[in-house]
MMTF fields as JSON, N, C-alpha, C and O atoms, coordinates in Angstrom:
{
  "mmtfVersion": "1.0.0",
  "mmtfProducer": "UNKNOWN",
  "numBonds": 311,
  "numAtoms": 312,
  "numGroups": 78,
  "numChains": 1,
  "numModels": 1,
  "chainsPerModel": [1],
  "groupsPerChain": [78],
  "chainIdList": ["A"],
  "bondAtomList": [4, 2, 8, 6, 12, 10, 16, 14, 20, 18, 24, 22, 28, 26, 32, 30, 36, 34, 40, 38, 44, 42, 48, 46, 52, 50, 56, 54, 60, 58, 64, 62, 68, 66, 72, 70, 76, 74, 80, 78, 84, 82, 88, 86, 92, 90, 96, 94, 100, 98, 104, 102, 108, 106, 112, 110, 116, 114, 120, 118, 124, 122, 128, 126, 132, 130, 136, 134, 140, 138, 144, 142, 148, 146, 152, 150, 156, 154, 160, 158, 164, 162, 168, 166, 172, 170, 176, 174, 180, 178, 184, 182, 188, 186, 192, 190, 196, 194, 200, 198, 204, 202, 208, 206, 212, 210, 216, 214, 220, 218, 224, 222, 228, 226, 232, 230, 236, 234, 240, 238, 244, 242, 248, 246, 252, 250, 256, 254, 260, 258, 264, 262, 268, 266, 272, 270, 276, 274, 280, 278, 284, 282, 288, 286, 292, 290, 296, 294, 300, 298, 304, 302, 308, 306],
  "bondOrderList": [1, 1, 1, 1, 1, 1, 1, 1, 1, 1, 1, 1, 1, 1, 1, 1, 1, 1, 1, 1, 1, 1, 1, 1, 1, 1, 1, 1, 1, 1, 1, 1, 1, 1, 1, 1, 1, 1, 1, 1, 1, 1, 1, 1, 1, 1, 1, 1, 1, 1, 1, 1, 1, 1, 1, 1, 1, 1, 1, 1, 1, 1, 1, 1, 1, 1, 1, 1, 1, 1, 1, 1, 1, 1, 1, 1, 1],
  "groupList": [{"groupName": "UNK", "atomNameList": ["N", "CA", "C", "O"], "elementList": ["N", "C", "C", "O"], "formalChargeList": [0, 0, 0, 0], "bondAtomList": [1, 0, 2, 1, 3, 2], "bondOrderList": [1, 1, 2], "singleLetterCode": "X", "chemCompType": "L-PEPTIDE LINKING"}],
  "groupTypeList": [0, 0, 0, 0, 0, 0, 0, 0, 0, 0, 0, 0, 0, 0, 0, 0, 0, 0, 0, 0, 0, 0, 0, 0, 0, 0, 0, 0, 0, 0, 0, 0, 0, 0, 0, 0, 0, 0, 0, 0, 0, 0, 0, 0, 0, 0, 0, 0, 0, 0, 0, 0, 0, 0, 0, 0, 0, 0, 0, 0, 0, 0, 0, 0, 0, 0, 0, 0, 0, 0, 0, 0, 0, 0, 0, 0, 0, 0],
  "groupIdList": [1, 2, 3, 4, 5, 6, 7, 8, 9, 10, 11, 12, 13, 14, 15, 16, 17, 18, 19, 20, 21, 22, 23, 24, 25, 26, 27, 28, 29, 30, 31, 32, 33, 34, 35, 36, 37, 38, 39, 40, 41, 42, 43, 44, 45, 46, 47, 48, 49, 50, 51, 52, 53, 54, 55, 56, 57, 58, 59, 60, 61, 62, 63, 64, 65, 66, 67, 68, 69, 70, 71, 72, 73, 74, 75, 76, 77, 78],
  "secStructList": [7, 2, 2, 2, 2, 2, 2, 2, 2, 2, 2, 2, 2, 2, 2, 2, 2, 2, 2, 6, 6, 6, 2, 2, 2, 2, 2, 2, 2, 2, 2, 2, 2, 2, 2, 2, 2, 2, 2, 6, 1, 1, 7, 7, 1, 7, 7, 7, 7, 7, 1, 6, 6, 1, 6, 6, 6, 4, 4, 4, 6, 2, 2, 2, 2, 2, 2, 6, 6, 6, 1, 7, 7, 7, 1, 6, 6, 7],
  "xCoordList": [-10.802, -9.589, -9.922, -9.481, -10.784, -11.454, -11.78, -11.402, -12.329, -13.004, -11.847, -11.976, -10.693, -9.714, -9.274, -8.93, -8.865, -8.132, -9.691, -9.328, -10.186, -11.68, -11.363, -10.439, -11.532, -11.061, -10.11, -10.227, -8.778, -7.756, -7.441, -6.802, -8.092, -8.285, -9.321, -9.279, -10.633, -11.131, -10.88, -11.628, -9.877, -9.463, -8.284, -8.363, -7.311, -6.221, -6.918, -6.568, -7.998, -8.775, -8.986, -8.596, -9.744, -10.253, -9.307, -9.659, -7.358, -6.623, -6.553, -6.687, -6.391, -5.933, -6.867, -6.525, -8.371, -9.519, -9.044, -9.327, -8.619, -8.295, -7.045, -6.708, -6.542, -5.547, -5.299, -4.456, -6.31, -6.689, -7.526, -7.945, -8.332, -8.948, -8.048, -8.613, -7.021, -6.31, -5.626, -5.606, -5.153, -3.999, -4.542, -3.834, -6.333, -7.23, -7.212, -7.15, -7.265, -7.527, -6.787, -6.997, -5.447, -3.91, -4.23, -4.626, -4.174, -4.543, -5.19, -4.791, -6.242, -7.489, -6.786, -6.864, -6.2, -5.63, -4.779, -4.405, -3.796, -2.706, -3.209, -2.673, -4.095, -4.573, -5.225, -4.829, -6.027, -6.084, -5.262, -5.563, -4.33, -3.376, -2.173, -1.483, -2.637, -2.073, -2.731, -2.286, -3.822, -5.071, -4.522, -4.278, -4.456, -4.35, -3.055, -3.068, -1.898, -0.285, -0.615, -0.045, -1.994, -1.734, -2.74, -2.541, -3.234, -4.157, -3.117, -2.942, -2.405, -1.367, 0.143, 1.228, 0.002, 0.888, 0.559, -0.645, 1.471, 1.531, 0.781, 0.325, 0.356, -0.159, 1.165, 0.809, 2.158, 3.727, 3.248, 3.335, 2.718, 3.276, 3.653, 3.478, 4.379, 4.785, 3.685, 2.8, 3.699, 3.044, 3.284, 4.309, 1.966, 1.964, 1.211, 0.116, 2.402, 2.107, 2.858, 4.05, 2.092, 2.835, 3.088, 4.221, 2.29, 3.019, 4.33, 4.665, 4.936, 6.29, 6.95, 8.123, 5.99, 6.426, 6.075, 6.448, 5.299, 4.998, 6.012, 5.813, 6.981, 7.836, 8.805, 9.506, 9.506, 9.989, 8.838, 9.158, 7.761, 6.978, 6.731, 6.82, 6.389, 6.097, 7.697, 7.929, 8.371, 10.332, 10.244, 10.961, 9.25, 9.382, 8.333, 8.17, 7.531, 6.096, 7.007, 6.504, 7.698, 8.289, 9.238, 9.669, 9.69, 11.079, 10.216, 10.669, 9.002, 8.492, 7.657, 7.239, 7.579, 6.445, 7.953, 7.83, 9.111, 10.111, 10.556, 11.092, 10.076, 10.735, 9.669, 9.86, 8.078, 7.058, 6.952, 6.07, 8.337, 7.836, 9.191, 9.574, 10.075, 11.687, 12.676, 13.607, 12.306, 13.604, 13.596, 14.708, 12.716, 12.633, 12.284, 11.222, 12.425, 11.728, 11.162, 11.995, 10.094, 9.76, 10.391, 10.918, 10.427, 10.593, 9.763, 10.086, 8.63, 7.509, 7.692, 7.344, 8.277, 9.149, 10.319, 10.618, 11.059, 12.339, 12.251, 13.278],
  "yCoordList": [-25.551, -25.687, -25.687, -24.775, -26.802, -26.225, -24.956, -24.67, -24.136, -23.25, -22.118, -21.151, -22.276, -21.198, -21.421, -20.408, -23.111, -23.265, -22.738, -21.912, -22.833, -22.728, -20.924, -20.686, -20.103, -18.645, -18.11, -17.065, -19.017, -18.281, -18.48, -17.757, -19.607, -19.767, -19.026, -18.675, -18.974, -17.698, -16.737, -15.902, -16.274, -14.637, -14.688, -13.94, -15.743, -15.54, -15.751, -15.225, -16.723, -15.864, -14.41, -13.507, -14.501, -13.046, -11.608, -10.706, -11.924, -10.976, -11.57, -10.658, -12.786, -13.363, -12.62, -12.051, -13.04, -11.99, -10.549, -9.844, -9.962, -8.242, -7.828, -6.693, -8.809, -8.582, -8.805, -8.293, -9.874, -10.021, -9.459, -9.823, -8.294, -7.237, -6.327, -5.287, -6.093, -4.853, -5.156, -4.438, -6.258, -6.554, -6.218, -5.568, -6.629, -6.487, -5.07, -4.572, -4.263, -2.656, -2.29, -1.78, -2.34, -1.389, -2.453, -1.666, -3.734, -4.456, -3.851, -3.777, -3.41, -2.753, -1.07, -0.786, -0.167, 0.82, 0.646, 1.765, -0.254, -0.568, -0.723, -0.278, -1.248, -1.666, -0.444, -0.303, 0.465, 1.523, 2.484, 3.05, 2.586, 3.341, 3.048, 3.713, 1.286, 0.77, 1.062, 1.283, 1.05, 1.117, 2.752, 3.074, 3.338, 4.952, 5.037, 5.829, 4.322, 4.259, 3.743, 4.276, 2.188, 1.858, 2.975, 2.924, 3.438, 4.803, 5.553, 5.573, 6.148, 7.268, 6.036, 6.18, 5.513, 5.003, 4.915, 4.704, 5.027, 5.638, 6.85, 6.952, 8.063, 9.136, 10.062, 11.035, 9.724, 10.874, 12.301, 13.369, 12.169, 13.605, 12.828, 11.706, 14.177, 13.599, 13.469, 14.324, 12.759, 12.39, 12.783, 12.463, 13.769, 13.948, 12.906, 12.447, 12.921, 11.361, 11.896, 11.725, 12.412, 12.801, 11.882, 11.912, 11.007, 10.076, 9.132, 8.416, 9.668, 8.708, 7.604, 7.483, 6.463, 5.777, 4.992, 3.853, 5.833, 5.271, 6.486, 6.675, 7.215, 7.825, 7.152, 7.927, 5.563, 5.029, 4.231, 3.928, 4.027, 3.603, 4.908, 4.809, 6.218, 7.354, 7.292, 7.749, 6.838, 7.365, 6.187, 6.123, 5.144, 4.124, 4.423, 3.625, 5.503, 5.084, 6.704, 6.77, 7.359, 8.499, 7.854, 8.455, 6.557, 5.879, 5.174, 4.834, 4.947, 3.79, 4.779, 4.277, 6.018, 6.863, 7.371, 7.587, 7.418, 7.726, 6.558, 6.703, 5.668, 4.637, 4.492, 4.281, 4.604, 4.387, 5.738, 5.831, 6.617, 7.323, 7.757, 8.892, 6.301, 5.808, 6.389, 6.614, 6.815, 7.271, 8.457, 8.968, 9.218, 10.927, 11.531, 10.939, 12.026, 12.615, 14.192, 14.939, 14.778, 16.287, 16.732, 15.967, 18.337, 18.525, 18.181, 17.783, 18.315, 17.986, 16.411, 16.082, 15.721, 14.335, 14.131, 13.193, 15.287, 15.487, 16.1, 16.315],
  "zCoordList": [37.42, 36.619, 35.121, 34.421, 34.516, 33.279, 32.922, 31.785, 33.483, 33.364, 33.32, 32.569, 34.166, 33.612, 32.74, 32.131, 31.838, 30.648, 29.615, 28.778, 29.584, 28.565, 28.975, 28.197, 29.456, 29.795, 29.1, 28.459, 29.21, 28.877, 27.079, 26.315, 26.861, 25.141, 24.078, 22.898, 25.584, 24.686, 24.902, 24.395, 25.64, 25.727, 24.202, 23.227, 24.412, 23.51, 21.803, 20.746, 22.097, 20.535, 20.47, 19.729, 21.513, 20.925, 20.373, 19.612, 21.442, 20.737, 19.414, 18.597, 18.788, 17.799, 16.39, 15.353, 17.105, 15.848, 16.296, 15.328, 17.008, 17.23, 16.417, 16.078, 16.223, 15.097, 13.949, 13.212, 13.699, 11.945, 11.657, 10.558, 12.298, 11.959, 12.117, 11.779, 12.416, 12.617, 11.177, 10.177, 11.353, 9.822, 8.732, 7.963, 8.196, 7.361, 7.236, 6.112, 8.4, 7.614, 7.129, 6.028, 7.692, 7.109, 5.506, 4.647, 4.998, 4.254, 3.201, 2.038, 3.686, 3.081, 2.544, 1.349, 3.435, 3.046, 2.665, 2.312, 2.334, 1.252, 0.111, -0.904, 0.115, -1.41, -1.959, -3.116, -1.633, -1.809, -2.541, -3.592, -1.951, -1.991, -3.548, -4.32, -3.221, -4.851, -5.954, -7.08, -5.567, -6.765, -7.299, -8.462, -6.472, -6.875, -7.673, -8.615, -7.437, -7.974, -9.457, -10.41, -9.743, -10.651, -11.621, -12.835, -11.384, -12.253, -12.642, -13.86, -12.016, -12.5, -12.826, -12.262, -13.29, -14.558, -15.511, -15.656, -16.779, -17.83, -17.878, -19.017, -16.981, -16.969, -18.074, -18.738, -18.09, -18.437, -17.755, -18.36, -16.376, -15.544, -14.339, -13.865, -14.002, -12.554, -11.345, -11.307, -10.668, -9.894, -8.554, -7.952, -7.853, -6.664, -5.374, -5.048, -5.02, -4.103, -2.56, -2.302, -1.856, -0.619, 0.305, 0.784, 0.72, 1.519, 1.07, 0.126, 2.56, 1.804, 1.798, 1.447, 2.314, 1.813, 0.419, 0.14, -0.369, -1.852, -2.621, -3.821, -1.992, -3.147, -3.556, -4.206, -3.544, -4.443, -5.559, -6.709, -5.094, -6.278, -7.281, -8.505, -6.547, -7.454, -8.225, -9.344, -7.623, -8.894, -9.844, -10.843, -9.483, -10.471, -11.391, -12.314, -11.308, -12.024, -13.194, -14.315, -13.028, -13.512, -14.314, -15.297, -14.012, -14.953, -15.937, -17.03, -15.587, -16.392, -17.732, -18.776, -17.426, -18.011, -19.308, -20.514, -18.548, -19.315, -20.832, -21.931, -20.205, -21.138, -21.953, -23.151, -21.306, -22.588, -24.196, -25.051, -24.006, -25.142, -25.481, -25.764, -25.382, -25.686, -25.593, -26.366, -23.903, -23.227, -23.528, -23.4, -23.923, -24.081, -22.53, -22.336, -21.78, -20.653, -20.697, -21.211, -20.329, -20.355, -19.322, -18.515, -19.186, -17.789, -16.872, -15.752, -17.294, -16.066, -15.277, -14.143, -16.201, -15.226, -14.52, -13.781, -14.883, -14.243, -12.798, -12.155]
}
């Protein structure tokens, strides 16, 4: 009877570490992916950013590039 409760706690660790290593990578490739968003700000071009879910950060990093040279925009930001 011990021996199944001592079993079943180290099994439910072990999903518990299988998923704070899973959480850590996407983690790890998010941050990535920020690092790259915060480089191309204040660049004033538009920014090719194909994945989509960083194209509302790419429409924010295009509003923000707009306002650093007082609300003038090029075409190349439009």
């Amino acid at each position: 009877m011990i021996g199944d409760v001592a079993q079943s706690q180290l099994s439910r660790c072990g999903q518990i570490e299988g998923t704070i290593e899973t959480l850590l990578d996407r983690l790890h490739e998010d941050r990535r992916q920020v690092v790259h968003i915060d480089e191309l700000k204040g660049c004033g071009r538009r920014a090719r950013i194909r994945d989509p879910r960083l194209a509302e950060q790419r429409r924010q990093i295009i509003v923000h590039s707009r306002t650093d040279d007082g609300g003038r925009a090029s075409d190349e930001e439009a």
